[in-house]
Backbone as CSV, one residue per row, in Angstrom:
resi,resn,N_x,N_y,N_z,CA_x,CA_y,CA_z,C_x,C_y,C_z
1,UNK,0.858,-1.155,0.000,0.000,0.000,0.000,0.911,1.226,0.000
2,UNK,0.697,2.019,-0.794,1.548,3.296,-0.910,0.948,4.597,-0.006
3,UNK,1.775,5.183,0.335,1.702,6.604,1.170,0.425,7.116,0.987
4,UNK,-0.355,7.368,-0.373,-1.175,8.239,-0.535,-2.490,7.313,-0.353
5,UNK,-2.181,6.007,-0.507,-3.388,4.838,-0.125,-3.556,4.970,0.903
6,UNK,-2.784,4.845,1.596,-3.066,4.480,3.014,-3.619,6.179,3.648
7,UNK,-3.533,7.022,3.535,-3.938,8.286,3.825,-5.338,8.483,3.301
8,UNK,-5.693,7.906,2.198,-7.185,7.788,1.561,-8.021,6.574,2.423
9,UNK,-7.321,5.827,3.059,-7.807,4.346,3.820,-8.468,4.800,5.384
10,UNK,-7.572,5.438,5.556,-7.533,6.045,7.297,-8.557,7.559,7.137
11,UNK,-9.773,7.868,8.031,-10.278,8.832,8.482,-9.477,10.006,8.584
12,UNK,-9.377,11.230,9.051,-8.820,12.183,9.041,-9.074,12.480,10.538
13,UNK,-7.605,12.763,11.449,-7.872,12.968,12.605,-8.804,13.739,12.905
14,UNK,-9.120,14.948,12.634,-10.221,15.461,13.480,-12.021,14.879,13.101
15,UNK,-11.999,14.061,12.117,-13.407,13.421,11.701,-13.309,12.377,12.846
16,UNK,-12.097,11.586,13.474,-12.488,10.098,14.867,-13.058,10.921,15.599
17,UNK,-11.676,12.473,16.181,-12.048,13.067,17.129,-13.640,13.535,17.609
18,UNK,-14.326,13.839,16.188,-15.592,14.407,16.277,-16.185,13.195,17.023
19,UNK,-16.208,11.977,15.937,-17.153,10.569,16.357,-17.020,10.545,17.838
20,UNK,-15.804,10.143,18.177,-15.374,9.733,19.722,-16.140,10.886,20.909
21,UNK,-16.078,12.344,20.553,-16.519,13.004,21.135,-18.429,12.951,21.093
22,UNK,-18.386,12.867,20.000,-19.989,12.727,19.848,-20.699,11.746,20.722
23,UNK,-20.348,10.079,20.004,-19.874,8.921,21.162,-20.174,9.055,22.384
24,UNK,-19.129,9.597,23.033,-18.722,9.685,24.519,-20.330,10.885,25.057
25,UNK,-20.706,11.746,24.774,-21.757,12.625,24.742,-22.881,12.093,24.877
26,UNK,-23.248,11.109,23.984,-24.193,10.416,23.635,-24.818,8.975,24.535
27,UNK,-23.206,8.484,25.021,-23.662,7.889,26.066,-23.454,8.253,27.460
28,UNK,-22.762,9.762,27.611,-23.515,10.066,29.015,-24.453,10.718,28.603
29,UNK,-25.346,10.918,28.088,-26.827,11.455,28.059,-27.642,10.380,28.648
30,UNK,-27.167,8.855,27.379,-28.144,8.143,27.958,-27.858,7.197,29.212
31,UNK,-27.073,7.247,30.121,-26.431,7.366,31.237,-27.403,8.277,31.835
32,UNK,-27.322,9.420,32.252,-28.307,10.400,32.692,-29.534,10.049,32.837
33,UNK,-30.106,9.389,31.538,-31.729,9.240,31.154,-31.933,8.087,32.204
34,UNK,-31.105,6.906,31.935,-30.878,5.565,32.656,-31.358,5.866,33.762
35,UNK,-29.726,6.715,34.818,-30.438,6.991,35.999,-31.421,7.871,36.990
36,UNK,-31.711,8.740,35.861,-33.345,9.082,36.097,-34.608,8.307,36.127
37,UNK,-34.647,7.613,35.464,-35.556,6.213,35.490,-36.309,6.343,34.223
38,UNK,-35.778,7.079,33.264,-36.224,7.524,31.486,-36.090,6.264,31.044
39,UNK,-36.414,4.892,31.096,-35.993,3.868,30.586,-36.998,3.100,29.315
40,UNK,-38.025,3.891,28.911,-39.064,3.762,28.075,-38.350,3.701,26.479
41,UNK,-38.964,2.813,25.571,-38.497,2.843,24.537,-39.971,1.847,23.538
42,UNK,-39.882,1.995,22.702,-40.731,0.933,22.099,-40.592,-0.107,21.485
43,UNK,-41.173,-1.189,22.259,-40.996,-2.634,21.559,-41.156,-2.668,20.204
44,UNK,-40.076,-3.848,19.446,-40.008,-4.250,18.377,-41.356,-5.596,17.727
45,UNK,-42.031,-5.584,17.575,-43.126,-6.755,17.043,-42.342,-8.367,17.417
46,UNK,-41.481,-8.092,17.390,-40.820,-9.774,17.413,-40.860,-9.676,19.121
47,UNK,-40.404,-8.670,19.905,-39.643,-8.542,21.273,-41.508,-8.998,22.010
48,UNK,-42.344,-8.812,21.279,-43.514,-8.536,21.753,-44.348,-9.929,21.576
49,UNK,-43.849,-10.493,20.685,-44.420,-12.300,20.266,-43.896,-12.547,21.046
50,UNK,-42.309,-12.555,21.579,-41.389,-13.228,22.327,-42.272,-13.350,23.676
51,UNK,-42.343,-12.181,24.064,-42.704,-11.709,25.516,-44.335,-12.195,25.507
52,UNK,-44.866,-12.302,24.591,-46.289,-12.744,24.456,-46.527,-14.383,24.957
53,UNK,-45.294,-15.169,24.020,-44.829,-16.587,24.207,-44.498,-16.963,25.951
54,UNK,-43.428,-16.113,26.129,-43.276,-16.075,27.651,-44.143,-16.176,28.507
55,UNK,-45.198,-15.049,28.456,-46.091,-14.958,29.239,-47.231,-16.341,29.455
56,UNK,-47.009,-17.121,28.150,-47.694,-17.784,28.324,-47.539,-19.193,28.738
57,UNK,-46.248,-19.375,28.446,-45.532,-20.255,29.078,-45.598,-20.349,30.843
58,UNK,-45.292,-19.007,30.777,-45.332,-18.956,32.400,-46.570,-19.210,32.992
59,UNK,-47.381,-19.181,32.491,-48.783,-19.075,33.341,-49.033,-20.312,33.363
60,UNK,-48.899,-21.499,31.859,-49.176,-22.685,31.943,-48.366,-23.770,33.276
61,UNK,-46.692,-22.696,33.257,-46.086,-23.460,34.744,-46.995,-22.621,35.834
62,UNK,-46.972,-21.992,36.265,-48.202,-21.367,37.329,-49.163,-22.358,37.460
63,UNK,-49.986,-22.683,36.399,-51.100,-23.633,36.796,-50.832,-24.873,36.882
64,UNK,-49.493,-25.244,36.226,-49.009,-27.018,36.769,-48.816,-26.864,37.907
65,UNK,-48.050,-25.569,38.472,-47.674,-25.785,40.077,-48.681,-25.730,41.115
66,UNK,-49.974,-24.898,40.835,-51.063,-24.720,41.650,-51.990,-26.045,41.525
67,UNK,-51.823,-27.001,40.135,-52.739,-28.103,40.423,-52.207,-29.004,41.205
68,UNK,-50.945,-28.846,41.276,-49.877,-29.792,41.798,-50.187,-30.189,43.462
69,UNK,-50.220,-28.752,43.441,-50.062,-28.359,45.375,-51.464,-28.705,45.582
70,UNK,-52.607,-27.929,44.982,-53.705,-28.758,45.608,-53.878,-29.573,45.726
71,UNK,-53.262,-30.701,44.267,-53.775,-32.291,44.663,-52.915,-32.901,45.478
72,UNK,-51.906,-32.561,46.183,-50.671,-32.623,47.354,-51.788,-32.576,48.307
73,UNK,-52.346,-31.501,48.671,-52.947,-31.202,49.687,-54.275,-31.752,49.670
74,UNK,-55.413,-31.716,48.552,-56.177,-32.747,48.932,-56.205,-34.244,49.360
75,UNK,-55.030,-34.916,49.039,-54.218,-36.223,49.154,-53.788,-36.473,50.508
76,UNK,-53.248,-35.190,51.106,-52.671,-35.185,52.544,-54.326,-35.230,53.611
77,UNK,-54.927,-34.104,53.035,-56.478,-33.627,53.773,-57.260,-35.477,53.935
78,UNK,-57.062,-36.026,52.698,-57.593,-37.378,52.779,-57.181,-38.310,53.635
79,UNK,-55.693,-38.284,53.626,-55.201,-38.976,54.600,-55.016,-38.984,55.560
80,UNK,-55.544,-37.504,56.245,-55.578,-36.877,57.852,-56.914,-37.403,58.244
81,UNK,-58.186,-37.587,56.929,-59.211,-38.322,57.340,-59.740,-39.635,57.766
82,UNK,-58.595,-40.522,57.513,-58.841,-41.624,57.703,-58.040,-42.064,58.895
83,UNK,-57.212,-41.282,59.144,-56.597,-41.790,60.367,-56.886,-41.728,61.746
């Protein structure tokens, strides 16, 4: 690579400087927002099936665990009756 390539290859110092500064700005703002409690943004359609899926998953373990325990406990209630 010759002198003038490589000078056409590489950014121009003060164009990083800008980025880096911009950059650095940009995430203490949203740093700031963070710990203010600004943490709102809007879901993506997929993030929202996902979380839709989840939810439902979870509820179906919720109700395995609640049929679980009752029939634990009606089982125990039965067996406190006969004794």
């Amino acid at each position: 690579m010759g002198r003038g390539e490589y000078r056409r290859a590489v950014p121009a110092r003060g164009h990083c400087r800008l980025n880096v500064l911009w950059w650095s700005k940009e995430l203490l703002e949203a740093g700031k927002r963070r710990l203010a409690g600004d943490t709102a943004r809007a879901a993506s359609s997929r993030e929202v099936k996902d979380l839709r899926r989840e939810t439902t998953a979870l509820k179906e373990v919720v109700a395995d665990l609640t049929l679980e325990t009752r029939l634990k406990k009606s089982m125990t209630e039965d067996g406190d009756d006969e004794a």
